[in-house]
PDB file of the backbone (N, CA, C, O) and the ligand in Angstrom, with CONECT records:
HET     ZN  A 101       1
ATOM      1  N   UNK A   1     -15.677  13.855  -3.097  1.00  0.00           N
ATOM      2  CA  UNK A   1     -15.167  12.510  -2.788  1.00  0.00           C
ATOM      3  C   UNK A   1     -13.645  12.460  -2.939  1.00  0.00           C
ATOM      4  O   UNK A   1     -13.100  12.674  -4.022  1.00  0.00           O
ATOM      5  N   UNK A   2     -13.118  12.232  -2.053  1.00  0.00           N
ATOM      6  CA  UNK A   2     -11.643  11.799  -1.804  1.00  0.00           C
ATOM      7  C   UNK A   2     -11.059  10.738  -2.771  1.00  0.00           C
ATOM      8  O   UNK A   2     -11.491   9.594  -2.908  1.00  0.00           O
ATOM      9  N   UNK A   3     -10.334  11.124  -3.219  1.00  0.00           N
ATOM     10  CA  UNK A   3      -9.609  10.418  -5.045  1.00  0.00           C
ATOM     11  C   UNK A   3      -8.864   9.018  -4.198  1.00  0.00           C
ATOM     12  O   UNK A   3      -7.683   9.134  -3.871  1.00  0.00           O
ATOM     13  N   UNK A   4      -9.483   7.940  -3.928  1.00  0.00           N
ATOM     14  CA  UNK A   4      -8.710   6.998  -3.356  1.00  0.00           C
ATOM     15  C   UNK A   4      -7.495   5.951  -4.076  1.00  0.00           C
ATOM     16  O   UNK A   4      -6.819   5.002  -3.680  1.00  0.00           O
ATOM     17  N   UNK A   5      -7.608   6.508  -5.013  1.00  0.00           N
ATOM     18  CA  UNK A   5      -6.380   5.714  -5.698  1.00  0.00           C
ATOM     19  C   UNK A   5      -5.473   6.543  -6.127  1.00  0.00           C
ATOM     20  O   UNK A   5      -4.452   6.071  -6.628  1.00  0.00           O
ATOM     21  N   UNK A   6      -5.621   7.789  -6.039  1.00  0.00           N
ATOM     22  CA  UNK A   6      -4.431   8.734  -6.185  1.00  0.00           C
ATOM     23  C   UNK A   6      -3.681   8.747  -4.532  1.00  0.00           C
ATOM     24  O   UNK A   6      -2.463   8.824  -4.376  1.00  0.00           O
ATOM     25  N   UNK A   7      -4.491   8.673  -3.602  1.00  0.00           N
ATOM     26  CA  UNK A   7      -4.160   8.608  -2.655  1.00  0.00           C
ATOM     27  C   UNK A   7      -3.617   7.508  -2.121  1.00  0.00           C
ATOM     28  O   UNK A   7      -2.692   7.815  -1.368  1.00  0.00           O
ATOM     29  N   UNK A   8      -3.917   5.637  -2.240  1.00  0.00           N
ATOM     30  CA  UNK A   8      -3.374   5.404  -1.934  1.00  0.00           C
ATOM     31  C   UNK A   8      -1.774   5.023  -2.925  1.00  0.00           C
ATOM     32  O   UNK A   8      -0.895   4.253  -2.538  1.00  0.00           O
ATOM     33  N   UNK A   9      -1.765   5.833  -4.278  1.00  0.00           N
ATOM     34  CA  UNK A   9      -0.575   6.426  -5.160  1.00  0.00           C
ATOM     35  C   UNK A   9       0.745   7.059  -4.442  1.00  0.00           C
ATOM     36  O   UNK A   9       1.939   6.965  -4.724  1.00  0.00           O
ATOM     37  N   UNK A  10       0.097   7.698  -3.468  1.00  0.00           N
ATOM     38  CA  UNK A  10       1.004   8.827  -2.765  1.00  0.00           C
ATOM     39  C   UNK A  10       1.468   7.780  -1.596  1.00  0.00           C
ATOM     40  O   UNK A  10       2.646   7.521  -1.351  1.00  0.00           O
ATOM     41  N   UNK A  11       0.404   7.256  -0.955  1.00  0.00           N
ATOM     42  CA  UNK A  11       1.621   6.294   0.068  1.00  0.00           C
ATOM     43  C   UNK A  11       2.387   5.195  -0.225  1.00  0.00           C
ATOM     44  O   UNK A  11       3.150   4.810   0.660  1.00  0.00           O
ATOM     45  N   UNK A  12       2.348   4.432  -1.572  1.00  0.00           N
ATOM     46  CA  UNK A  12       3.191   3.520  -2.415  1.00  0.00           C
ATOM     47  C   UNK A  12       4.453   4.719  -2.481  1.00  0.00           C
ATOM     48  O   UNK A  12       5.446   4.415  -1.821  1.00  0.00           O
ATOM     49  N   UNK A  13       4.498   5.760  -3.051  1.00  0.00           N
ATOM     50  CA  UNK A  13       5.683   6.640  -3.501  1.00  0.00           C
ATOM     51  C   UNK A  13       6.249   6.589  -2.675  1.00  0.00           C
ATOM     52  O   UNK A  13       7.462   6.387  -2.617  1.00  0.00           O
ATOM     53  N   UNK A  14       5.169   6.838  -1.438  1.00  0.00           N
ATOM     54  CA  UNK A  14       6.196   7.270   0.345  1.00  0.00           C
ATOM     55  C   UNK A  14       6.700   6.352   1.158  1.00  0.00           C
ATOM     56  O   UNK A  14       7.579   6.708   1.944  1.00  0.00           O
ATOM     57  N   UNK A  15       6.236   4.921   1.144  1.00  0.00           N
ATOM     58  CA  UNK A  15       6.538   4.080   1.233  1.00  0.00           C
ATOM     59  C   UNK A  15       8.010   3.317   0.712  1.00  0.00           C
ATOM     60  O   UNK A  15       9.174   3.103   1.053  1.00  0.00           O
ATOM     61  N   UNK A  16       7.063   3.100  -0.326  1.00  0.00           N
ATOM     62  CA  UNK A  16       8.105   2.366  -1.290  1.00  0.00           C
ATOM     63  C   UNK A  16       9.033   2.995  -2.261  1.00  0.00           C
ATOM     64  O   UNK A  16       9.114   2.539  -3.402  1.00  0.00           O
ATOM     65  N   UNK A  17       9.756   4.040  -1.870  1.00  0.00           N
ATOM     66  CA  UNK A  17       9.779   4.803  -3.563  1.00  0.00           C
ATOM     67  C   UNK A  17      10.721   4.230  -4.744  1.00  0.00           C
ATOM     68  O   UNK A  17      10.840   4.541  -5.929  1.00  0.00           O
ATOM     69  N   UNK A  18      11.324   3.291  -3.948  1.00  0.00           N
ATOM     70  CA  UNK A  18      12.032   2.253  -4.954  1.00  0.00           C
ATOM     71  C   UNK A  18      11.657   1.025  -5.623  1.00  0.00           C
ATOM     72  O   UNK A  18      12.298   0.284  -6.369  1.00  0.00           O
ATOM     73  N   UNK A  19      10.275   0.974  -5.111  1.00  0.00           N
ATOM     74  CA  UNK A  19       9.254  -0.711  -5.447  1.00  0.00           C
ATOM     75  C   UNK A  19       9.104  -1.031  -4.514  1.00  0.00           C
ATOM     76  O   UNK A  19       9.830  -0.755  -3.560  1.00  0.00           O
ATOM     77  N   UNK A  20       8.312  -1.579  -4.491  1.00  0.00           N
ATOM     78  CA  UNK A  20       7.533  -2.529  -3.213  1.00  0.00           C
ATOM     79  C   UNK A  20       8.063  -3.218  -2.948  1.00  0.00           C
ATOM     80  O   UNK A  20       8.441  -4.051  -3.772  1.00  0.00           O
ATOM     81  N   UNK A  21       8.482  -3.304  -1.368  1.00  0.00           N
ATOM     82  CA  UNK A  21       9.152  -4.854  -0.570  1.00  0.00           C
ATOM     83  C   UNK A  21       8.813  -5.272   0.571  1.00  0.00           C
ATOM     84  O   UNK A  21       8.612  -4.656   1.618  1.00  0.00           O
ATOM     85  N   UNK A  22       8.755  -6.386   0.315  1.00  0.00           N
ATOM     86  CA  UNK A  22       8.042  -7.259   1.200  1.00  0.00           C
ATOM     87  C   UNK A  22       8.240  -6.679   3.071  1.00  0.00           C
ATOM     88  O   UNK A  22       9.348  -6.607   3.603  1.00  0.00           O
ATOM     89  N   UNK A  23       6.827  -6.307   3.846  1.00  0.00           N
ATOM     90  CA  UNK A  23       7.215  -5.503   4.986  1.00  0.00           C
ATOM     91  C   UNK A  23       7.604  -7.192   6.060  1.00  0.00           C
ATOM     92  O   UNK A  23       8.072  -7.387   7.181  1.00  0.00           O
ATOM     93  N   UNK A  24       7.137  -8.018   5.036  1.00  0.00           N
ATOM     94  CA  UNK A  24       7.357  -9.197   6.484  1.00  0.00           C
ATOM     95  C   UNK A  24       9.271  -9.992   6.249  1.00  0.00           C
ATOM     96  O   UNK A  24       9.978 -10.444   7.150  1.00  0.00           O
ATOM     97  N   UNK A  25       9.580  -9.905   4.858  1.00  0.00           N
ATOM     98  CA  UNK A  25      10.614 -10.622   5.264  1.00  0.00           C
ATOM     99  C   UNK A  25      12.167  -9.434   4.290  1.00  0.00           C
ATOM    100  O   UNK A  25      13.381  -9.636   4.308  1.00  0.00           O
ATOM    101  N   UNK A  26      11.417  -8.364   3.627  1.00  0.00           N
ATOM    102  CA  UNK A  26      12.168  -7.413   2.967  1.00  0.00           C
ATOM    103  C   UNK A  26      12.837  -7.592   1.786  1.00  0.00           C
ATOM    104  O   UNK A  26      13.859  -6.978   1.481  1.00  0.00           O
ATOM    105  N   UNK A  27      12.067  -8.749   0.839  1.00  0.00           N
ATOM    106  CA  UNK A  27      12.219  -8.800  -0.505  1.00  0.00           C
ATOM    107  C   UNK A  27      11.717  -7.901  -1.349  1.00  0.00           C
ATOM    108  O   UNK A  27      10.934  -7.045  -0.938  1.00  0.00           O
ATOM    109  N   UNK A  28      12.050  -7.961  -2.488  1.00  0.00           N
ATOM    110  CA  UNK A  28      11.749  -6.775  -3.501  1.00  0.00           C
ATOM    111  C   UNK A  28      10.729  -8.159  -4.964  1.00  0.00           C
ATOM    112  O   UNK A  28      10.083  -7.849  -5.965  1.00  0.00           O
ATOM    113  N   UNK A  29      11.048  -9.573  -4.389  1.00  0.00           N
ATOM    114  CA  UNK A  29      10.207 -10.215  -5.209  1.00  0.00           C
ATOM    115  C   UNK A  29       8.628 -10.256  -4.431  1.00  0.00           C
ATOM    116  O   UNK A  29       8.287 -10.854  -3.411  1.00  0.00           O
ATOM    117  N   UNK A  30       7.792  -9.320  -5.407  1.00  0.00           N
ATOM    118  CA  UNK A  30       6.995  -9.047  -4.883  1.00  0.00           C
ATOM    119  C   UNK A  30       5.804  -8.989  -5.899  1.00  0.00           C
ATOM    120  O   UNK A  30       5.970  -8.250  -6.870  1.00  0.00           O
ATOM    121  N   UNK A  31       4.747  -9.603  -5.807  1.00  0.00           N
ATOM    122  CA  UNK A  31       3.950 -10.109  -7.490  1.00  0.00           C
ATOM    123  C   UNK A  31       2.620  -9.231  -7.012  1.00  0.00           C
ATOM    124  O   UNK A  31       2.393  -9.308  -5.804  1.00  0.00           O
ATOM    125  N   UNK A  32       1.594  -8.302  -7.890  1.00  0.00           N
ATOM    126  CA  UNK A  32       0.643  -7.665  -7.011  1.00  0.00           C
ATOM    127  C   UNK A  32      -0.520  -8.287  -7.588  1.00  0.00           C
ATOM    128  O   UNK A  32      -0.820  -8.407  -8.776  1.00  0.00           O
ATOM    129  N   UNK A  33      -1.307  -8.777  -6.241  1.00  0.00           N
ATOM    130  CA  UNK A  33      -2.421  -9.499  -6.457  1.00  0.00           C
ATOM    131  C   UNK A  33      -4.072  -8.822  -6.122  1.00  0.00           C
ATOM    132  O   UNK A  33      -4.870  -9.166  -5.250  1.00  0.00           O
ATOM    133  N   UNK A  34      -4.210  -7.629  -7.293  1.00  0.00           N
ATOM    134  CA  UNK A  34      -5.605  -7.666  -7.230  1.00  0.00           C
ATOM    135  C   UNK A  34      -5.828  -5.612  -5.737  1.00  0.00           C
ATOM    136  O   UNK A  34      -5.073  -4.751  -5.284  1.00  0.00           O
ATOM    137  N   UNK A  35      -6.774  -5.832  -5.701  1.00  0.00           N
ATOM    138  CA  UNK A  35      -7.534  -4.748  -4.570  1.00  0.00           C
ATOM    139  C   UNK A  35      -8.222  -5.168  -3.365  1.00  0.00           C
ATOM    140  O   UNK A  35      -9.306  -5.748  -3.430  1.00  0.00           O
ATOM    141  N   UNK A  36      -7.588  -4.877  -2.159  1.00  0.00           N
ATOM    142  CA  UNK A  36      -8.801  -4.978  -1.307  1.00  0.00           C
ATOM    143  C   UNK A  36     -10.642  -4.347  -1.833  1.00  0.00           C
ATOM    144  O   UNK A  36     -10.942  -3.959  -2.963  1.00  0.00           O
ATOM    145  N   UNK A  37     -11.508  -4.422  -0.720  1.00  0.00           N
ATOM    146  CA  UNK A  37     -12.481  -3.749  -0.703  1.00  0.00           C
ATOM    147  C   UNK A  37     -12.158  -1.995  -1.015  1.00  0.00           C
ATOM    148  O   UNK A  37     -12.597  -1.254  -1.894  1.00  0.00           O
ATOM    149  N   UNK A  38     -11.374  -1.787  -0.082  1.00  0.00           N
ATOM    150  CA  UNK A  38     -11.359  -0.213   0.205  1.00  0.00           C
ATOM    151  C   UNK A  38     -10.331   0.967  -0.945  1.00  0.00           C
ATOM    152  O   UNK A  38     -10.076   2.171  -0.961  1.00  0.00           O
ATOM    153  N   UNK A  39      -9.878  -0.665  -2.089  1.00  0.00           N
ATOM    154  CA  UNK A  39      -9.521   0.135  -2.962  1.00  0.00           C
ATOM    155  C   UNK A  39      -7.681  -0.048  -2.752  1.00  0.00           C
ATOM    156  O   UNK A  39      -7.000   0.438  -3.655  1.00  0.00           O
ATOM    157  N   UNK A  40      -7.072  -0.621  -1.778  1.00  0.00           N
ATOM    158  CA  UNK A  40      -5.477  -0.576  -1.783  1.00  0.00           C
ATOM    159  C   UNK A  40      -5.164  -1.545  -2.577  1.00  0.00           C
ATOM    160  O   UNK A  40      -5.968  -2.425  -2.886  1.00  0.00           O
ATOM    161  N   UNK A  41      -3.953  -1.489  -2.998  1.00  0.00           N
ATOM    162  CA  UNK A  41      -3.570  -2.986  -3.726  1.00  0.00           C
ATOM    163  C   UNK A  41      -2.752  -3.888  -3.225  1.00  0.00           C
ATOM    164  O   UNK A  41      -1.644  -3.552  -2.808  1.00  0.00           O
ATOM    165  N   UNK A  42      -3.266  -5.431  -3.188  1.00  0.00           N
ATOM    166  CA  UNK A  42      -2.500  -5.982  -2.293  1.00  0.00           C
ATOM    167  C   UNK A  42      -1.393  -6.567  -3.449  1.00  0.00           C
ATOM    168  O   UNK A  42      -1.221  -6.431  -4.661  1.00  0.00           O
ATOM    169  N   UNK A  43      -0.667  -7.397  -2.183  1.00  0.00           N
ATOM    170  CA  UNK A  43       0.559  -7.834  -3.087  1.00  0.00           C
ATOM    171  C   UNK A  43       0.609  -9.646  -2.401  1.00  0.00           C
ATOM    172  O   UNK A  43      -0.073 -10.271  -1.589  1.00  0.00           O
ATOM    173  N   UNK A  44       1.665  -9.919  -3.161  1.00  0.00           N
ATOM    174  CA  UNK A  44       2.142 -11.344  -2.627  1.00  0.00           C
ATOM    175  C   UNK A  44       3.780 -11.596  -2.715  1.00  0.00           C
ATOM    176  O   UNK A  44       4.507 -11.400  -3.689  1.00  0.00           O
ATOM    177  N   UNK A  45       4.052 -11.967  -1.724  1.00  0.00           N
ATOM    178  CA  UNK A  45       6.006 -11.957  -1.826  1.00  0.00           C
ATOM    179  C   UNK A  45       6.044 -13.307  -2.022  1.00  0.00           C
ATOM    180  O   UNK A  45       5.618 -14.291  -1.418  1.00  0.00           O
ATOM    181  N   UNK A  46       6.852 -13.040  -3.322  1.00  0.00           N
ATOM    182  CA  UNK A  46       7.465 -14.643  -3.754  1.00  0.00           C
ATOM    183  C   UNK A  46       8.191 -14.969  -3.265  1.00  0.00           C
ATOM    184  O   UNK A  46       8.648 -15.957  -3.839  1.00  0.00           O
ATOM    185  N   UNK A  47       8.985 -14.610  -1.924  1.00  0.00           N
ATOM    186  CA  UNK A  47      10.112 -15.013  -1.470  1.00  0.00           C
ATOM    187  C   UNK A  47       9.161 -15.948  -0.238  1.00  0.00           C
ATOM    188  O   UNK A  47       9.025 -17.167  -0.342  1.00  0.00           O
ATOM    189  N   UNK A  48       8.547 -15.123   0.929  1.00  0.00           N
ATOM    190  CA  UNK A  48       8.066 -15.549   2.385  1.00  0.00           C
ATOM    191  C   UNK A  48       6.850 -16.582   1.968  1.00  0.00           C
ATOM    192  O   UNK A  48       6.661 -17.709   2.425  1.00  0.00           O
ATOM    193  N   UNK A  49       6.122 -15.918   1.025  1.00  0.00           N
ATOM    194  CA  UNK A  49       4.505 -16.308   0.517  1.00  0.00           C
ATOM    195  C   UNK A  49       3.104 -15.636   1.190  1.00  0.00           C
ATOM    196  O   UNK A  49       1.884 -15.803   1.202  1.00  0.00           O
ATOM    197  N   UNK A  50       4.213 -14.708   1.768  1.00  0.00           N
ATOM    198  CA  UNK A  50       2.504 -13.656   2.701  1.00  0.00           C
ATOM    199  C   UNK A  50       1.890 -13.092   1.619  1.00  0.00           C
ATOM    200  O   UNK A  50       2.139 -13.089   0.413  1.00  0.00           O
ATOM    201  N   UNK A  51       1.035 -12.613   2.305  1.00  0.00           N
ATOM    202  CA  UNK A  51       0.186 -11.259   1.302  1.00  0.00           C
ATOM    203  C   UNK A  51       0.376 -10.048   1.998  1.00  0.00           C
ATOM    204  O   UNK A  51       0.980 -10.192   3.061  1.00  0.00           O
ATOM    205  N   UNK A  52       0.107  -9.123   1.770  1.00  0.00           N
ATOM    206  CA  UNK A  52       0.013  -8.007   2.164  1.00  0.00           C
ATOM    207  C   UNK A  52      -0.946  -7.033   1.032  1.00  0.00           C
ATOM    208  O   UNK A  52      -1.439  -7.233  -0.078  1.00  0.00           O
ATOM    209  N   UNK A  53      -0.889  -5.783   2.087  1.00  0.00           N
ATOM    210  CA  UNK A  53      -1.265  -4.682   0.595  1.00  0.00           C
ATOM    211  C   UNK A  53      -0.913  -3.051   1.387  1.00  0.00           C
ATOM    212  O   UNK A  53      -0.294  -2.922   2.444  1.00  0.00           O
ATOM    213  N   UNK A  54      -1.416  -2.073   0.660  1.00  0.00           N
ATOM    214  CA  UNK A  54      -0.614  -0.677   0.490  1.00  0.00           C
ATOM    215  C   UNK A  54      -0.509  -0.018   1.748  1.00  0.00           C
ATOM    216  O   UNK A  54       0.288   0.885   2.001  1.00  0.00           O
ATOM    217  N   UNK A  55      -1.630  -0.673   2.786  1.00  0.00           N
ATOM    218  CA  UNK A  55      -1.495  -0.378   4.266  1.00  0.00           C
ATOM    219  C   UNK A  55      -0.652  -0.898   4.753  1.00  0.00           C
ATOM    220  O   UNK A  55       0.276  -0.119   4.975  1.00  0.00           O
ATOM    221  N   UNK A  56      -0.331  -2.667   5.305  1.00  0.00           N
ATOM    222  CA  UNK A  56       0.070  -2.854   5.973  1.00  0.00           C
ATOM    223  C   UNK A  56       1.191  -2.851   6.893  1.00  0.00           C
ATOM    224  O   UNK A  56       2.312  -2.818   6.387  1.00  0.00           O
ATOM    225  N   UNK A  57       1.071  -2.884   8.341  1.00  0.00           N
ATOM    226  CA  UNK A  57       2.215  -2.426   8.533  1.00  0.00           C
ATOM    227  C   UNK A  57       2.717  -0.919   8.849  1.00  0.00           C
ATOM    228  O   UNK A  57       3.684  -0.513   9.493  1.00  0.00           O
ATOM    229  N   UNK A  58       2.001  -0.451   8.363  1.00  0.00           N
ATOM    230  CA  UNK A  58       2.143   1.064   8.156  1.00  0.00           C
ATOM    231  C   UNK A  58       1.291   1.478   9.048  1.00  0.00           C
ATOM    232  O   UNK A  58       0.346   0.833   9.503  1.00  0.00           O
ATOM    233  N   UNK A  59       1.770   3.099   9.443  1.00  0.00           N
ATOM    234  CA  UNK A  59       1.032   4.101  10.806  1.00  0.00           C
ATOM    235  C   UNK A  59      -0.438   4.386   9.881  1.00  0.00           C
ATOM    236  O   UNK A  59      -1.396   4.912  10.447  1.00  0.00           O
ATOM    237  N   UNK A  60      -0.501   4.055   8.666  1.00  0.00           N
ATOM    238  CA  UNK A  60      -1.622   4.675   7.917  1.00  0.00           C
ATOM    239  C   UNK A  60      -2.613   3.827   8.348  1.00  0.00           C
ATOM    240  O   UNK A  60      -2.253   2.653   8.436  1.00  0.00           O
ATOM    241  N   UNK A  61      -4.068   4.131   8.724  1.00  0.00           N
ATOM    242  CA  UNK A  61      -4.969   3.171   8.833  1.00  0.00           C
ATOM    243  C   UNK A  61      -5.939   3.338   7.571  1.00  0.00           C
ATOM    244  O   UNK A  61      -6.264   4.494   7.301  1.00  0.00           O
ATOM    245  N   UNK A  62      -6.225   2.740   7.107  1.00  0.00           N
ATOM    246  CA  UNK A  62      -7.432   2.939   6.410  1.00  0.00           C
ATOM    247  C   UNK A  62      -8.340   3.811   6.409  1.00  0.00           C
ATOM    248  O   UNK A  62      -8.675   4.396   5.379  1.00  0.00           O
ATOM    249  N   UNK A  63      -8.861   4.019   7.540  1.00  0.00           N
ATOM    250  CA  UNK A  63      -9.715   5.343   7.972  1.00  0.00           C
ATOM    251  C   UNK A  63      -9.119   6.457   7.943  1.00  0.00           C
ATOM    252  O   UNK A  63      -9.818   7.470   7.899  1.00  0.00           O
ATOM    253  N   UNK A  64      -7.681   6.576   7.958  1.00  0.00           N
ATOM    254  CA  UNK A  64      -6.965   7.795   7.472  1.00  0.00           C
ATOM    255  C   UNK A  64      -6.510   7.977   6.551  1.00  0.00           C
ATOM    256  O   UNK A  64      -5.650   8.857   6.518  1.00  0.00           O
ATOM    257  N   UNK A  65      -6.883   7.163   5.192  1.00  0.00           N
ATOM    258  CA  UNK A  65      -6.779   7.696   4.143  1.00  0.00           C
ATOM    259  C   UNK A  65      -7.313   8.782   3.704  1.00  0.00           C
ATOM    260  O   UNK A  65      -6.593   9.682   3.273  1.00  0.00           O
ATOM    261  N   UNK A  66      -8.459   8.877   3.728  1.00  0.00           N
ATOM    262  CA  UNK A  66      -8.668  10.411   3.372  1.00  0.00           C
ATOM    263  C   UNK A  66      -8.381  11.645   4.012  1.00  0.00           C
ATOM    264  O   UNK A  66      -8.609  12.730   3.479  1.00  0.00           O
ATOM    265  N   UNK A  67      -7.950  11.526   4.996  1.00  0.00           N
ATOM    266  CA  UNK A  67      -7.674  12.542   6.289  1.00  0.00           C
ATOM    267  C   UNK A  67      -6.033  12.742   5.454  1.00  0.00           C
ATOM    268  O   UNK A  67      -5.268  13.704   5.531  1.00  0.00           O
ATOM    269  N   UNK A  68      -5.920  11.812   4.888  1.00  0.00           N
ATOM    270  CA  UNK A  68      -4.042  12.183   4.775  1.00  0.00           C
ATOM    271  C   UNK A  68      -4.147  12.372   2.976  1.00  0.00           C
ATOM    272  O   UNK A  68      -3.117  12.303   2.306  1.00  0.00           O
ATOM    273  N   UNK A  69      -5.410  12.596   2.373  1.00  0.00           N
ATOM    274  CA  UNK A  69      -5.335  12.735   0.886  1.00  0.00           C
ATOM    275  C   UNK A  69      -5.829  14.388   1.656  1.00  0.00           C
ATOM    276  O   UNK A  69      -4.829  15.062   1.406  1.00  0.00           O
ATOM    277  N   UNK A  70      -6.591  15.108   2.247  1.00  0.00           N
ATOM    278  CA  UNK A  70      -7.276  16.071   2.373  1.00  0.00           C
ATOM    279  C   UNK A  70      -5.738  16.813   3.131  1.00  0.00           C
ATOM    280  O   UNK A  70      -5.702  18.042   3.071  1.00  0.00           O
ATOM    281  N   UNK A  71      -5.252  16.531   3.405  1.00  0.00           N
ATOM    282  CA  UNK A  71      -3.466  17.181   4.046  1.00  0.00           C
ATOM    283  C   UNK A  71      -2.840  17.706   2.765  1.00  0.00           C
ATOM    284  O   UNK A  71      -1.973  18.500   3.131  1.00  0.00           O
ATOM    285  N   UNK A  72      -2.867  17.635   1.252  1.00  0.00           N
ATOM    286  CA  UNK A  72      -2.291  17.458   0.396  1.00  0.00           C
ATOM    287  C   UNK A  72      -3.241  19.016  -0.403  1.00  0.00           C
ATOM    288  O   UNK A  72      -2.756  19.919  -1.085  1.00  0.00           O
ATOM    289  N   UNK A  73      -4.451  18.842  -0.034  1.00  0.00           N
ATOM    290  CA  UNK A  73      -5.338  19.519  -0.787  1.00  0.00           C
ATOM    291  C   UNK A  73      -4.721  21.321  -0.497  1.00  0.00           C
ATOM    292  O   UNK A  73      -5.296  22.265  -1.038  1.00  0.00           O
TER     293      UNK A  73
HETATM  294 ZN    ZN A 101       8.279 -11.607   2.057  1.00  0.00          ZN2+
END
């Protein structure tokens, strides 16, 4: 089984490697609210008021999380 929280670990680093910021308006006030289903963690920007989480936005889909934790192996 594919380690899904180490994995989605590695695309926060690659992503964000300075902290998380907001992909809709590019704040860094950014409060994290909780897990999707599939295990990412979402967030909430105190600046815009969206949500988001460790996908969005991003070329990563969900279904390629493990395809891109098994790249590493
Ligand atoms: Zn925002």
């Amino acid at each position: 089984m594919p380690d899904t929280e180490e994995c989605y670990r590695i695309i926060r680093q690659t992503r964000w490697p300075e902290g998380v910021i907001c992909p809709y308006c590019g704040s860094k006030e950014v409060q994290k609210n909780g897990y999707t289903p599939k295990g990412a963690q979402k967030y909430h920007c105190k600046n815009c008021g969206k949500y988001f989480n460790d996908l969005t936005g991003t070329k990563v889909r969900k279904q390629d999380a493990s395809s891109f934790l098994s790249l590493r192996i």
